[in-house]
mmCIF file of the N, C-alpha and C atoms, coordinates in Angstrom:
data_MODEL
# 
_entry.id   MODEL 
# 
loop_
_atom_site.group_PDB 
_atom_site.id 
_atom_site.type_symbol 
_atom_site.label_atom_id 
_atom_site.label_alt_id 
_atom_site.label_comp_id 
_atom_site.label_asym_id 
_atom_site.label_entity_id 
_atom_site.label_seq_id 
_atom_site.pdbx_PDB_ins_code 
_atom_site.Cartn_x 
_atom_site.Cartn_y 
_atom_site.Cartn_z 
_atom_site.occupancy 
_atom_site.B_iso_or_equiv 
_atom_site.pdbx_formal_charge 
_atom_site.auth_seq_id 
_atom_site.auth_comp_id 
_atom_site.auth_asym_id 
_atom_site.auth_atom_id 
_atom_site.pdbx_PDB_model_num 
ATOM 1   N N  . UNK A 1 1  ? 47.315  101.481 101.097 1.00 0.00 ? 1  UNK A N  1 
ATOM 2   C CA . UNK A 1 1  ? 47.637  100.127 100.711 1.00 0.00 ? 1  UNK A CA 1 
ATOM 3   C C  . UNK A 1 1  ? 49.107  100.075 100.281 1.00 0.00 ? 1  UNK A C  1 
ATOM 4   N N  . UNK A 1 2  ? 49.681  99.065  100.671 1.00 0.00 ? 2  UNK A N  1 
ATOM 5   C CA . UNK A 1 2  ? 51.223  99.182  100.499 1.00 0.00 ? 2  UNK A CA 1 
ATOM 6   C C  . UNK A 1 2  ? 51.467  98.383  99.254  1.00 0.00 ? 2  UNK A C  1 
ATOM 7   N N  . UNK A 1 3  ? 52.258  98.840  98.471  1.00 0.00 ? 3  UNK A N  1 
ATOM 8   C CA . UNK A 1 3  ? 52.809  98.246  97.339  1.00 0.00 ? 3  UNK A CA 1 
ATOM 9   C C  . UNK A 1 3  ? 53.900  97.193  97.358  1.00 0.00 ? 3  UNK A C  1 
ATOM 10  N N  . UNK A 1 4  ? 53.189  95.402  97.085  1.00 0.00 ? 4  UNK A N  1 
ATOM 11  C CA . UNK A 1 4  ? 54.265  94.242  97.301  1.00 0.00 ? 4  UNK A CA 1 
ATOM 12  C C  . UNK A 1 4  ? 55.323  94.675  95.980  1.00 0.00 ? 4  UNK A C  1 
ATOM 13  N N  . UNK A 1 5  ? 57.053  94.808  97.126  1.00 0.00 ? 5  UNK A N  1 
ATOM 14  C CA . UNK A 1 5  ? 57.983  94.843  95.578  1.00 0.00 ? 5  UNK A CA 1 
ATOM 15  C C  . UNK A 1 5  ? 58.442  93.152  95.452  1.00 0.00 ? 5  UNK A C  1 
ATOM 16  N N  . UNK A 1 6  ? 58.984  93.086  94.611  1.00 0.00 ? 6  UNK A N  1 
ATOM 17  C CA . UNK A 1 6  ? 59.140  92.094  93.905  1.00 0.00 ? 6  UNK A CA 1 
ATOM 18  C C  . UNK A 1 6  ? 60.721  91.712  93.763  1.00 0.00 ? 6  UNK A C  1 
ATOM 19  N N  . UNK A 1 7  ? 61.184  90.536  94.656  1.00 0.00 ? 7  UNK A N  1 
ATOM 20  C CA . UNK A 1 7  ? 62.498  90.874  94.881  1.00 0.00 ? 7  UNK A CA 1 
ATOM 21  C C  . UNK A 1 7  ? 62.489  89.159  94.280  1.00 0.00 ? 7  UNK A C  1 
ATOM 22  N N  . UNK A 1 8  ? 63.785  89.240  93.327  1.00 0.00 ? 8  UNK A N  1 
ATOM 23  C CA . UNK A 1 8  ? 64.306  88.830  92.903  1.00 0.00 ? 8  UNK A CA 1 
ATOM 24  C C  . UNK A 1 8  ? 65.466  88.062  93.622  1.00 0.00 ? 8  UNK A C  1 
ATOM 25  N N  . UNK A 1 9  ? 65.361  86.276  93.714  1.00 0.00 ? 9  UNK A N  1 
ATOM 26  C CA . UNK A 1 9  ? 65.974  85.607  94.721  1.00 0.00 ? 9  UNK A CA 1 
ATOM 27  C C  . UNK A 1 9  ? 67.213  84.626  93.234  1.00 0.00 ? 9  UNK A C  1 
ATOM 28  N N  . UNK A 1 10 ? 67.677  85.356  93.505  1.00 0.00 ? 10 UNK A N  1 
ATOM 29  C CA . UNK A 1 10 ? 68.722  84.479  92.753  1.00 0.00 ? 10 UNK A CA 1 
ATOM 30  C C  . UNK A 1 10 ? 69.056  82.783  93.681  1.00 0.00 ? 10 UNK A C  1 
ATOM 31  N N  . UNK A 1 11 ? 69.047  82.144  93.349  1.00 0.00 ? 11 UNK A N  1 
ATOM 32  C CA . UNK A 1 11 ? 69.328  80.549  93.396  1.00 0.00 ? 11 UNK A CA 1 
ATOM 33  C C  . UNK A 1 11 ? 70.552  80.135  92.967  1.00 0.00 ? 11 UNK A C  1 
ATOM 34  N N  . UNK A 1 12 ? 71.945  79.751  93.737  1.00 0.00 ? 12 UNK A N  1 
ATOM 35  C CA . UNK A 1 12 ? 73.026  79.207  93.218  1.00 0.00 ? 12 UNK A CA 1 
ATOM 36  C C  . UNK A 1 12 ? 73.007  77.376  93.274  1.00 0.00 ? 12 UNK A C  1 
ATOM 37  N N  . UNK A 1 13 ? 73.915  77.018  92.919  1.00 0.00 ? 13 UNK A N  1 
ATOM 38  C CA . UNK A 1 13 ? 73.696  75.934  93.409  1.00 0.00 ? 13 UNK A CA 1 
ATOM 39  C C  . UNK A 1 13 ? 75.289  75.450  93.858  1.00 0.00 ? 13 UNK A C  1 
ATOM 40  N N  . UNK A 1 14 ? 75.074  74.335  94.383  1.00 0.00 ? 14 UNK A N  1 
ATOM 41  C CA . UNK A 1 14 ? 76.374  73.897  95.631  1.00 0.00 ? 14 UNK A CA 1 
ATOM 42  C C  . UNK A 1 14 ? 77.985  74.174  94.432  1.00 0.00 ? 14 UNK A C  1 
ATOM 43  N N  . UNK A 1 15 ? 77.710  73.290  93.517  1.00 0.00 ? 15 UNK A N  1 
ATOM 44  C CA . UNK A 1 15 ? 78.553  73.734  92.187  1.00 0.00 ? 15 UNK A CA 1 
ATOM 45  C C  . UNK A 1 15 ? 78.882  75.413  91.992  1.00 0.00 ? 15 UNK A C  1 
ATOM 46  N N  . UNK A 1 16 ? 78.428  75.854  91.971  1.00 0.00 ? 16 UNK A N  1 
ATOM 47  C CA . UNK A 1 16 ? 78.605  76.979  91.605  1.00 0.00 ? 16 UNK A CA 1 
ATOM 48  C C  . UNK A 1 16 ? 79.472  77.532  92.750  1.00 0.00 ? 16 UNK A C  1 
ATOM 49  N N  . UNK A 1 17 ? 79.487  77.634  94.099  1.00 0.00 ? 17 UNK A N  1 
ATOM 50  C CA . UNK A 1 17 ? 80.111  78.097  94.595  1.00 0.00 ? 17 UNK A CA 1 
ATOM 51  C C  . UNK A 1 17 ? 81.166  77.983  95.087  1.00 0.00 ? 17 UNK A C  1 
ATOM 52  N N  . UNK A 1 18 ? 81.705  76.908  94.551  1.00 0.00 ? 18 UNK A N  1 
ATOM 53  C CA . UNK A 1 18 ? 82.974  76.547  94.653  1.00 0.00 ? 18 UNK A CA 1 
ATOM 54  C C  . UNK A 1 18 ? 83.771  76.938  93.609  1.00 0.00 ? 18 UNK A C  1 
ATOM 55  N N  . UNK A 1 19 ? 85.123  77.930  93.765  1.00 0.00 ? 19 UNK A N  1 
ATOM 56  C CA . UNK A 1 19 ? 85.258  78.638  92.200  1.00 0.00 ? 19 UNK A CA 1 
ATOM 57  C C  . UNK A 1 19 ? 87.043  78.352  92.311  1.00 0.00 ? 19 UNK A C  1 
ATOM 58  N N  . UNK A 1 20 ? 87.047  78.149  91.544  1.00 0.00 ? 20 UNK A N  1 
ATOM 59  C CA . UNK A 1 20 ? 88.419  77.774  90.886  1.00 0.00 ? 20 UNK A CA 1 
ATOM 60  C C  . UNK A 1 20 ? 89.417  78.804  91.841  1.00 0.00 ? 20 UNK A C  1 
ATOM 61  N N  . UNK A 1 21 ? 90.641  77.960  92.600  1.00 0.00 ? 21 UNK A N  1 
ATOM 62  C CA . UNK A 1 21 ? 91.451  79.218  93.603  1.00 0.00 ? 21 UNK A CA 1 
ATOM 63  C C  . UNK A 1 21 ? 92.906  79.793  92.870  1.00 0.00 ? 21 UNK A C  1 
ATOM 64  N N  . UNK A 1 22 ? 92.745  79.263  91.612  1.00 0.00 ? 22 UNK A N  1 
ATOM 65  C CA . UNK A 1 22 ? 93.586  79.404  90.794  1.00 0.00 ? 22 UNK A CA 1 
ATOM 66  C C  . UNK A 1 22 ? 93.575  79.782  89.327  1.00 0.00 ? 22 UNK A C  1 
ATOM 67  N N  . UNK A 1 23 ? 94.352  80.661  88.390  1.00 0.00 ? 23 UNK A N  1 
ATOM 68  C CA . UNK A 1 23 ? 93.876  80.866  87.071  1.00 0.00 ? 23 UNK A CA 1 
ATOM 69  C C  . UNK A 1 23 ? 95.125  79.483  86.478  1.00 0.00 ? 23 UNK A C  1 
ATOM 70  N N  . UNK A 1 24 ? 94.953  78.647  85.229  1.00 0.00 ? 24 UNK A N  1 
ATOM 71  C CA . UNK A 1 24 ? 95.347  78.124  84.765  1.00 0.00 ? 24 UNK A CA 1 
ATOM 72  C C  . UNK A 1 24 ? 96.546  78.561  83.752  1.00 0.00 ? 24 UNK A C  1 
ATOM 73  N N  . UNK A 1 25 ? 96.175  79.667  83.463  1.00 0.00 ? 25 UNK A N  1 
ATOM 74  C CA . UNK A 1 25 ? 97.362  80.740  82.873  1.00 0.00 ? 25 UNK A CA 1 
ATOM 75  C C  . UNK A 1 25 ? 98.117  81.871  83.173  1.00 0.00 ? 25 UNK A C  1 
ATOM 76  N N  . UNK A 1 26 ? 97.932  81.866  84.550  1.00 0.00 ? 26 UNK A N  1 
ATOM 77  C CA . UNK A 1 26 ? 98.811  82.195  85.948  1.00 0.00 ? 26 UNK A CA 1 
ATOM 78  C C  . UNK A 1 26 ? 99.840  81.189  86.111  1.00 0.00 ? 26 UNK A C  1 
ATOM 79  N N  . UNK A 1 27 ? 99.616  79.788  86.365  1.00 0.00 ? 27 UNK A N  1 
ATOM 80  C CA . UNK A 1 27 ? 100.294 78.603  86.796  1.00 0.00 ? 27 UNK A CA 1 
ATOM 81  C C  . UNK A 1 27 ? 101.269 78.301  85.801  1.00 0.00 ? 27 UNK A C  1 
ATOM 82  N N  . UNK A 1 28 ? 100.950 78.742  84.405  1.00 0.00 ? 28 UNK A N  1 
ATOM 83  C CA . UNK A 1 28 ? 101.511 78.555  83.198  1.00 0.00 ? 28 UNK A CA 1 
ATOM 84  C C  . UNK A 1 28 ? 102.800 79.473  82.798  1.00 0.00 ? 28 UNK A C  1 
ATOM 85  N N  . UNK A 1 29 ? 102.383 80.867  83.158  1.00 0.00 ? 29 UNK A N  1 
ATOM 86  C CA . UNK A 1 29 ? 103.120 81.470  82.742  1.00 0.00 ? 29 UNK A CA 1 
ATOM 87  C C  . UNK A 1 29 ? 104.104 81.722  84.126  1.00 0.00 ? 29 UNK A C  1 
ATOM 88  N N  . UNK A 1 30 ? 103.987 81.393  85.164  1.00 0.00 ? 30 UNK A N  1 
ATOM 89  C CA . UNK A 1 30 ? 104.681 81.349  86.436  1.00 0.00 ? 30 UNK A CA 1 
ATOM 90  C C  . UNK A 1 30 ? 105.550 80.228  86.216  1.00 0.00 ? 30 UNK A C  1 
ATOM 91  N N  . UNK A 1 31 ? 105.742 78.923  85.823  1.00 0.00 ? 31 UNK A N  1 
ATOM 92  C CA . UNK A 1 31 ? 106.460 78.349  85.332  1.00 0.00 ? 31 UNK A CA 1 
ATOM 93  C C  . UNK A 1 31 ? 107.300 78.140  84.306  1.00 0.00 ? 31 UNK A C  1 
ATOM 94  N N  . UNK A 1 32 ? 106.605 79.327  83.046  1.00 0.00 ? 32 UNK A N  1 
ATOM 95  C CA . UNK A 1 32 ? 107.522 79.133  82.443  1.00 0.00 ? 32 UNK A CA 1 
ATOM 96  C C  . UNK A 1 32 ? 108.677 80.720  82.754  1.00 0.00 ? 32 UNK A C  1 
ATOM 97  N N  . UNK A 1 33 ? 108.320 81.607  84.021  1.00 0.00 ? 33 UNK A N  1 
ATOM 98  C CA . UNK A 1 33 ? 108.967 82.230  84.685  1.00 0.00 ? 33 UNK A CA 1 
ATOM 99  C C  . UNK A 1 33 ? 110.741 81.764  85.040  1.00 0.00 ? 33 UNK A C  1 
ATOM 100 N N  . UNK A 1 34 ? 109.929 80.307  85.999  1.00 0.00 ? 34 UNK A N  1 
ATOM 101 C CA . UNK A 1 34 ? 110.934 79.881  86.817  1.00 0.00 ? 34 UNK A CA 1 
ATOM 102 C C  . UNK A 1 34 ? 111.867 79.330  85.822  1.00 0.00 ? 34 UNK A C  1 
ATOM 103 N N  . UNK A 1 35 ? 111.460 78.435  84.951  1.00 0.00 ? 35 UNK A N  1 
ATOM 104 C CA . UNK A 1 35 ? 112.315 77.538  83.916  1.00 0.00 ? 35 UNK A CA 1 
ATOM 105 C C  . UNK A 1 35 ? 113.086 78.547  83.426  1.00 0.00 ? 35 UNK A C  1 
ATOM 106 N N  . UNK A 1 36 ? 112.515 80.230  82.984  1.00 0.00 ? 36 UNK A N  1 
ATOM 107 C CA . UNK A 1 36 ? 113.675 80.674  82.417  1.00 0.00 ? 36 UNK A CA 1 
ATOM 108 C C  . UNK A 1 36 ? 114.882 81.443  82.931  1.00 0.00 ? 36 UNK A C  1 
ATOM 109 N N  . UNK A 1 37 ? 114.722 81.066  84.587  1.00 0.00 ? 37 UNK A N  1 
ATOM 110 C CA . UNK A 1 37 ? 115.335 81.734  85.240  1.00 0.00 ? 37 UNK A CA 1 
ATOM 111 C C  . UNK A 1 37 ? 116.150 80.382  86.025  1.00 0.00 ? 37 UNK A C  1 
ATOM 112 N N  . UNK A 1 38 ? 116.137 79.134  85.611  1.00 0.00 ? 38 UNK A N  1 
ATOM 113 C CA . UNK A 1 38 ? 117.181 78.248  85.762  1.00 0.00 ? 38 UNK A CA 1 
ATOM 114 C C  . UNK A 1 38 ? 117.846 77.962  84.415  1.00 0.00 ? 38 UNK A C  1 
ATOM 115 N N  . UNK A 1 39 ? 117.302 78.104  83.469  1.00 0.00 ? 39 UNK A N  1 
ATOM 116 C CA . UNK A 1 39 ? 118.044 77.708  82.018  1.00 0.00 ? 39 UNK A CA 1 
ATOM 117 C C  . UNK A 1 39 ? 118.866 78.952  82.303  1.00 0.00 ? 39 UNK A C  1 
ATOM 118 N N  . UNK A 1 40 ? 118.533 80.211  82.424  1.00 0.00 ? 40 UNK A N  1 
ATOM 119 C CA . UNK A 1 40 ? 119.561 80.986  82.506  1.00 0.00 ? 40 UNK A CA 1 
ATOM 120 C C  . UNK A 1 40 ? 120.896 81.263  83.956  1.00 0.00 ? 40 UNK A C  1 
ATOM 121 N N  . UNK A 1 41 ? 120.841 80.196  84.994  1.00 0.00 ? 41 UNK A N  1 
ATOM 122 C CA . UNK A 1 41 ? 121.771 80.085  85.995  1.00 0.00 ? 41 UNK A CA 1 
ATOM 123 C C  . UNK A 1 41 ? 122.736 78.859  85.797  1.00 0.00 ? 41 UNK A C  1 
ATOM 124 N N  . UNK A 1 42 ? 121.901 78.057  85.137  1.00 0.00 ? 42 UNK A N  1 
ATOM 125 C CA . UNK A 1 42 ? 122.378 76.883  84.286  1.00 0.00 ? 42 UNK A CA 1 
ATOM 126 C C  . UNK A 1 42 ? 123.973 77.612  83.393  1.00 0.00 ? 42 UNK A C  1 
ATOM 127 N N  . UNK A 1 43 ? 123.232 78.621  82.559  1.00 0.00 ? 43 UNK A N  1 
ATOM 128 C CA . UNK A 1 43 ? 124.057 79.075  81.397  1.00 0.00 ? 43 UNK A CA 1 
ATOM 129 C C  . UNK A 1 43 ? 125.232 79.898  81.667  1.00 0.00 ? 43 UNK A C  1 
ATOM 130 N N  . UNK A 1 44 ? 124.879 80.442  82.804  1.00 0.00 ? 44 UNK A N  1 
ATOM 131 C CA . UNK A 1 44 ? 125.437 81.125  83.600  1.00 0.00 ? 44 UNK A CA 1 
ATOM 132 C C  . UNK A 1 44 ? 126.798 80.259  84.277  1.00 0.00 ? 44 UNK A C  1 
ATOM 133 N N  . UNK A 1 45 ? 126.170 79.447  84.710  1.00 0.00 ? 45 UNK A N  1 
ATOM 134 C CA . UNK A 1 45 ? 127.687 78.057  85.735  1.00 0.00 ? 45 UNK A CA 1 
ATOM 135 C C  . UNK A 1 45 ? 127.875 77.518  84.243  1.00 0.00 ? 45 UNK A C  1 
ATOM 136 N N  . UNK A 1 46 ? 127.196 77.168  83.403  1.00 0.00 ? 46 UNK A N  1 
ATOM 137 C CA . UNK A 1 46 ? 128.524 76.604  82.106  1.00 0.00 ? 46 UNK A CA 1 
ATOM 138 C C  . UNK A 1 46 ? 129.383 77.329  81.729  1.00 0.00 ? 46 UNK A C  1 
ATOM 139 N N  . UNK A 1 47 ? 128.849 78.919  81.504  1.00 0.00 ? 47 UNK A N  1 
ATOM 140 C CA . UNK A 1 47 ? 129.645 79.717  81.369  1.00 0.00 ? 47 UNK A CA 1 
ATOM 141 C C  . UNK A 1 47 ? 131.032 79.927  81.733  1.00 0.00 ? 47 UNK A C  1 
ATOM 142 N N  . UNK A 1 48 ? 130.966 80.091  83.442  1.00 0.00 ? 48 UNK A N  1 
ATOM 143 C CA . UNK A 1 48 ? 131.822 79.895  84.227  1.00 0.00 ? 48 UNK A CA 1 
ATOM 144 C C  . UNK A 1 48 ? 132.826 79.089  84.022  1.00 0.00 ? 48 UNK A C  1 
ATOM 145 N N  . UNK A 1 49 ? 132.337 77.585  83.982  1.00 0.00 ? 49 UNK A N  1 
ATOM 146 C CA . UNK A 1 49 ? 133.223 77.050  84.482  1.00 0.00 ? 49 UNK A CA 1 
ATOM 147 C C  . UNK A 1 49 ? 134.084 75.777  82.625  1.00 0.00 ? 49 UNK A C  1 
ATOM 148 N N  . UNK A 1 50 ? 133.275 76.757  81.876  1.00 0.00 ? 50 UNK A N  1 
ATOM 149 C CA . UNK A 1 50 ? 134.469 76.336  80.442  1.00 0.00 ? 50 UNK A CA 1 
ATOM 150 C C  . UNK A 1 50 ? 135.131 77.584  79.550  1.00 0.00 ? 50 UNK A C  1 
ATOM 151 N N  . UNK A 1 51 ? 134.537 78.876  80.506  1.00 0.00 ? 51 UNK A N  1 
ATOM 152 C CA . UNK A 1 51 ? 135.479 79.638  80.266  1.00 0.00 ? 51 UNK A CA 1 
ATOM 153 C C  . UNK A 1 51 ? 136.586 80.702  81.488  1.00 0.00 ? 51 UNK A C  1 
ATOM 154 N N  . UNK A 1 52 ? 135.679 80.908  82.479  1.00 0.00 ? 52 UNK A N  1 
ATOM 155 C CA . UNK A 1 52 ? 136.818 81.382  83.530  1.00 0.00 ? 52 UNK A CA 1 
ATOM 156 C C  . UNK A 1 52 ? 137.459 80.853  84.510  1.00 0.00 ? 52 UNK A C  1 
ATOM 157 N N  . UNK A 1 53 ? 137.068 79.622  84.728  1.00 0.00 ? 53 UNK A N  1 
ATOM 158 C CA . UNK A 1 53 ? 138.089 78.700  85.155  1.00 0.00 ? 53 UNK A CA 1 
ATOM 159 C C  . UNK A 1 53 ? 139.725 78.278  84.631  1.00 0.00 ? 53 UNK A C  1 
ATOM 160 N N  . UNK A 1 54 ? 139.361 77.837  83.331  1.00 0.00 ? 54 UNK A N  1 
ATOM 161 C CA . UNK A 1 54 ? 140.775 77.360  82.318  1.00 0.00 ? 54 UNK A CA 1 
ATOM 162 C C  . UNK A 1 54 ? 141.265 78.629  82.673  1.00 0.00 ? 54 UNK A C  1 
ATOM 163 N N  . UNK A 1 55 ? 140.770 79.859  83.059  1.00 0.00 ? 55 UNK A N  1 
ATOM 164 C CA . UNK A 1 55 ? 141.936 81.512  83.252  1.00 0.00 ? 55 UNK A CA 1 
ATOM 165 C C  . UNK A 1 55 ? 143.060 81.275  84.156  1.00 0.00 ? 55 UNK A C  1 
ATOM 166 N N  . UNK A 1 56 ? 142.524 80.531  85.326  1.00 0.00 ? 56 UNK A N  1 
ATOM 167 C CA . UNK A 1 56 ? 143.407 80.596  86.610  1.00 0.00 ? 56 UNK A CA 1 
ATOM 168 C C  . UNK A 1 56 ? 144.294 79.310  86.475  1.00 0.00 ? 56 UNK A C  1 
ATOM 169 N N  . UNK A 1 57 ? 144.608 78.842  85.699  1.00 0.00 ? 57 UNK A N  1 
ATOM 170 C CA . UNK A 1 57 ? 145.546 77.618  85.436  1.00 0.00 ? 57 UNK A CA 1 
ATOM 171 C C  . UNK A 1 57 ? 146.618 77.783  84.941  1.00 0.00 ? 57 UNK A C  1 
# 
């Protein structure tokens, strides 16, 4: 006599399988990446151009 196993059917539902394609604090800290890498090109051309400019005059 064969022994019925007992299998376990997990059930998702339509919700569930749709999963976020993004982390929210990925997006966060990737921006505040970029911002600090224009505040600092920013600082960089002010730099430039109120102090090694007036040189060549």
């Amino acid at each position: 006599m064969e022994h019925l196993k007992s299998v376990d059917i997990e059930k998702k539902n339509i919700e569930q399988k749709v999963e976020q394609k993004y982390d929210k604090g990925l997006v966060a800290s990737t921006f505040i990446k970029y911002a600090a890498y224009i505040v600092i090109f920013f600082g960089f051309l002010y730099f430039i151009v109120r102090y090694i400019f007036p040189m060549f005059r």
